[in-house]
C-alpha positions in Angstrom: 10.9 23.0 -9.3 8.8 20.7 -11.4 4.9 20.4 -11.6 3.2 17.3 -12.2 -0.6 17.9 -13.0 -3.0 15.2 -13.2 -7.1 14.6 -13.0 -7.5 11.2 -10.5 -10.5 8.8 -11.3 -10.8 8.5 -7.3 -12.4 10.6 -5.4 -10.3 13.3 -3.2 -11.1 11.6 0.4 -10.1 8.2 -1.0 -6.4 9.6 -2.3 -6.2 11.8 1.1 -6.8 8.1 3.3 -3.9 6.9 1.4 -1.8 10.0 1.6 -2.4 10.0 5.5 -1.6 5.9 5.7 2.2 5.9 5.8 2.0 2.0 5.4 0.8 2.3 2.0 3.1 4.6 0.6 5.3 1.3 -0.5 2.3 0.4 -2.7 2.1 3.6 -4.9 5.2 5.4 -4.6 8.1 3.9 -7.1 10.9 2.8 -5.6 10.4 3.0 -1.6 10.2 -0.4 0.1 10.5 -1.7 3.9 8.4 1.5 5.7 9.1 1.2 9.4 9.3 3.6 12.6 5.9 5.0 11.2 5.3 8.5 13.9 2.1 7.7 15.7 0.9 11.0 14.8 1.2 10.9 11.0 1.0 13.1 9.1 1.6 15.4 11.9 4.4 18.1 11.2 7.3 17.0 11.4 6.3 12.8 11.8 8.4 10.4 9.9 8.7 7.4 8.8 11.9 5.7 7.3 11.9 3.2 4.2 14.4 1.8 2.1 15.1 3.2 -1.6 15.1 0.6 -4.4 17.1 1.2 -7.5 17.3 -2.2 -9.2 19.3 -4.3 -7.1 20.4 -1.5 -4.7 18.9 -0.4 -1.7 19.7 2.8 0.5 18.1 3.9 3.4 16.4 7.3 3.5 13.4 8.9 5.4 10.4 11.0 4.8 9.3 13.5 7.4 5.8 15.8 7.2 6.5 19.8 6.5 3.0 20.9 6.5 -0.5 19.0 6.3 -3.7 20.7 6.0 -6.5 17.4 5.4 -8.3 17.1 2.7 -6.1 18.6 0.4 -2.7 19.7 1.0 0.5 17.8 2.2 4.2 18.7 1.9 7.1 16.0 2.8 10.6 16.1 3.0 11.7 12.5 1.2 15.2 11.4 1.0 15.5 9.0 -1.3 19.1 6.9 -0.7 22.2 9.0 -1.8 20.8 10.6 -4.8 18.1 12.8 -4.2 16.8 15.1 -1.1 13.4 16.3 -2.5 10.4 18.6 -1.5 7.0 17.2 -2.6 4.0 18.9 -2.2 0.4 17.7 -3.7 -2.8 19.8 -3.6 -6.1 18.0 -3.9 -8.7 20.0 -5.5 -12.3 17.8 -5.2 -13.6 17.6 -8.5 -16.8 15.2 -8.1 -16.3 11.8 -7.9 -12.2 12.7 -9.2 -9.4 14.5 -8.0 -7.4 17.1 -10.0 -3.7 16.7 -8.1 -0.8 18.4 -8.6 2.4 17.8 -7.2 5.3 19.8 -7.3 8.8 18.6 -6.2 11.9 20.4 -5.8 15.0 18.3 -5.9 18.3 19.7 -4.0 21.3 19.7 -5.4 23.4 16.9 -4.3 25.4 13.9 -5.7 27.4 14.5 -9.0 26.5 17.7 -10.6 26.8 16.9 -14.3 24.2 13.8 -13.8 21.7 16.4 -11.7 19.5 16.7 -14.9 19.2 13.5 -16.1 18.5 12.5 -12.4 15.5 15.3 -12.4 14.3 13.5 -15.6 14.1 10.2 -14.0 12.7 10.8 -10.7 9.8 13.1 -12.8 9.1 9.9 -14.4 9.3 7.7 -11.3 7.1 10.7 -10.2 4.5 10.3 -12.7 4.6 6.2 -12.7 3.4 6.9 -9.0 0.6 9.0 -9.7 -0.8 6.4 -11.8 -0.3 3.8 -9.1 -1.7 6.2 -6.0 -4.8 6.8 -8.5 -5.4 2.7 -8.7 -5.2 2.4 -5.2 -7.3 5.2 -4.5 -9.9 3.8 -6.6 -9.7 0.4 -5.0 -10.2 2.1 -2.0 -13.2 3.9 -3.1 -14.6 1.1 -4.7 -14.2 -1.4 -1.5 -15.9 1.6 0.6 -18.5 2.1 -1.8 -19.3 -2.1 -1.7 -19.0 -1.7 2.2 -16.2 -4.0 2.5 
């Protein structure tokens, strides 16, 4: 398992909207494209959605379903990302003011080809991280469009 902690310049409610909109999740999380067959209850336990997974020119089907969700602060999904990776991710969102201290912890399982397992973990921690950043500019877009009433 591997722990990704970082403070959000947006406040928790507006990272939790986005969390919650399956839609956006193509706008802030690296490497997912083409969301579709969004579960009318999202996040609901077990809801889904399925998406394609960009690498470069390639693209591979996979699916993201909802282990646990406990609003404002707490969601767990199962993401497949294409033939490379099956991975827990769970982010807690602790309010702090007008940010949000996230952390997000992901645990990969062990498929594909064994001797490339690490470097894979070292790439999708970056992709990880490159999200975050994205998901904390959208959240602040977000906040900022609420706070303008638009």
């Amino acid at each position: 398992m591997a722990t990704i902690e970082r403070h959000l310049a947006a406040p928790r409610d507006a990272v939790w909207a986005i969390l919650t909109d399956a839609s956006s999740y193509s706008d802030w999380f690296l490497n997912l494209a083409d969301i579709r067959n969004i579960s009318a209850d999202w996040p609901a336990p077990g809801s889904g959605f399925d998406h394609k997974f960009r690498w470069g020119p390639i693209r591979l089907p996979g699916h993201t379903r909802v282990l646990e969700a406990q609003p404002p602060g707490h969601l767990t999904v199962r993401m497949k990302q294409g033939l490379l990776a099956l991975t827990t991710i769970e982010l807690l969102l602790q309010h702090a003011g007008d940010s949000t201290d996230l952390q997000m912890r992901h645990t990969r399982d062990a498929i594909g080809v064994p001797l490339l397992n690490p470097l894979l973990d070292q790439v999708l921690t970056a992709n990880y991280v490159t999200s975050l950043s994205r998901l904390e500019r959208l959240a602040q877009r977000r906040a900022s469009r609420s706070r303008s009433g638009h």
